[in-house]
C-alpha positions in Angstrom: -6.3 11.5 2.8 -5.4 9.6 -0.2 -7.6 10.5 -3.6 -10.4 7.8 -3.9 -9.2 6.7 -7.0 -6.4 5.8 -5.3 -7.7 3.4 -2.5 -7.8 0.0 -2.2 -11.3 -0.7 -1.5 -12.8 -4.1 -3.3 -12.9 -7.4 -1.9 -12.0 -8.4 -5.3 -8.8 -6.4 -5.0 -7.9 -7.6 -1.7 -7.8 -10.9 -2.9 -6.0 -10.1 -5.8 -3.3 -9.1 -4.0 -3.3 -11.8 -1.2 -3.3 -14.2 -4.1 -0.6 -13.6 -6.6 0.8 -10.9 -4.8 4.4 -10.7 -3.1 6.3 -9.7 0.4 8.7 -7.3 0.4 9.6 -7.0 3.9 11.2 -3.7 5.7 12.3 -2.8 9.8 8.9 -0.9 10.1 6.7 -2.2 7.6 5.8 -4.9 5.2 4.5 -4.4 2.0 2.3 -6.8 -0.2 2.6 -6.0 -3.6 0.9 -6.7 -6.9 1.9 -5.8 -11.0 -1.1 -6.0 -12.4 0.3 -6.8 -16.0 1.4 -10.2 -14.7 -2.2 -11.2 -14.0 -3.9 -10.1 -16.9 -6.0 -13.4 -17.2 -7.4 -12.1 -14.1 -8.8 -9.0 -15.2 -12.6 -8.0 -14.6 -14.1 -8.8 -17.7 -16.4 -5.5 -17.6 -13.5 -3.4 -17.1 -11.0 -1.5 -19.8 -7.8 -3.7 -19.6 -5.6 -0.6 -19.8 -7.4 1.3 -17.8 -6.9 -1.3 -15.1 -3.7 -2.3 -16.1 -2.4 1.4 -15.4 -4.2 1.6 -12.4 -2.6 2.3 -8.4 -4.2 1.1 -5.5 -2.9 1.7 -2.2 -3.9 0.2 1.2 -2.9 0.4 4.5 -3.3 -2.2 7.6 -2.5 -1.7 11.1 -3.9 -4.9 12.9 -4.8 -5.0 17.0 -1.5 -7.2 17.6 0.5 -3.7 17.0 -1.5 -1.8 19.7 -4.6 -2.3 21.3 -5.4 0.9 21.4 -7.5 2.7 18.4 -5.4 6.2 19.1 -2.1 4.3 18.1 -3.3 2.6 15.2 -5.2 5.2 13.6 -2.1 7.5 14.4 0.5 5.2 12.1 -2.0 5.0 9.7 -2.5 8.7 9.7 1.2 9.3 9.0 1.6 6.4 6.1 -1.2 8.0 4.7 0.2 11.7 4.6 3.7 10.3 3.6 1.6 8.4 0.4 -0.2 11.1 -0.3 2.5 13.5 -0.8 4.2 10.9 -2.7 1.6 10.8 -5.1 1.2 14.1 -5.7 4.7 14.3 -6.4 4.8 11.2 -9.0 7.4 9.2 -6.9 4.7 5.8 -7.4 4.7 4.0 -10.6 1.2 3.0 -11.8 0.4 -0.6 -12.1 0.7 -1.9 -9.0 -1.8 -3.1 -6.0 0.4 -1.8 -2.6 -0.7 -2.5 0.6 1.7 -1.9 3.7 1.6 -3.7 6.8 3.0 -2.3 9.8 5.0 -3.8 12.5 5.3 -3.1 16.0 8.6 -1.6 15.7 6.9 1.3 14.2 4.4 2.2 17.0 5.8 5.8 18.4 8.3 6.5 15.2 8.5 9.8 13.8 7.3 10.7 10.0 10.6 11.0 9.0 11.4 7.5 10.0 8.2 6.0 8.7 8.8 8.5 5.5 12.4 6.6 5.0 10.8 3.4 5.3 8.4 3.9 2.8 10.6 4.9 0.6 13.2 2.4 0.9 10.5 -0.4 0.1 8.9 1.5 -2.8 12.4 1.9 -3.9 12.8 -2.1 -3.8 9.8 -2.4 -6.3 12.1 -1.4 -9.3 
């Protein structure tokens, strides 16, 4: 489970991200992705602007056109998760950004190490 701090949650954020936010697109998994220094215009007015300029938020979205079954969903999610989390702990994720990955088809039934490569291949792109 990813720390709650670390989860994008807000409606606000969402669109955010959907709004100025850009594709980086992989074999497994897409990635929508935000630097929240380029949009400081758009910062929450009640809010510390470094606090929320240093901020990560992650999300992760597995939609019924991958699998119509809940099981396979929740079970890719479940491994992006664990491969973010452990990530994190290890500091391999620059603050600042708004991630959310978006998985494909293709990676319904892939091991974590496949997944894990994947993952790491698009956060790599982000530098």
């Amino acid at each position: 489970m990813l720390p709650k701090e670390n989860r994008l949650t807000k409606i606000r954020d969402f669109n955010l991200l959907f709004k100025y936010g850009v594709y980086i697109s992989g074999r497994l998994l897409d990635l929508k992705l935000l630097k929240l220094a380029k949009i400081s215009d758009y910062f929450p007015k009640k809010e510390d602007p470094q606090y929320f300029k240093n901020q990560l938020l992650v999300g992760i979205s597995v939609g019924i056109k991958i699998s119509k079954k809940a099981v396979v969903r929740n079970k890719i999610k479940r491994q992006i998760r664990e491969i973010l989390r452990l990530s994190l702990q290890k500091n391999e994720i620059m603050p600042g950004y708004y991630l959310l990955f978006i998985a494909k088809k293709e990676a319904v039934g892939k091991e974590n190490l496949e997944l894990e490569k994947e993952v790491k291949s698009l956060l790599g792109k982000i530098r």
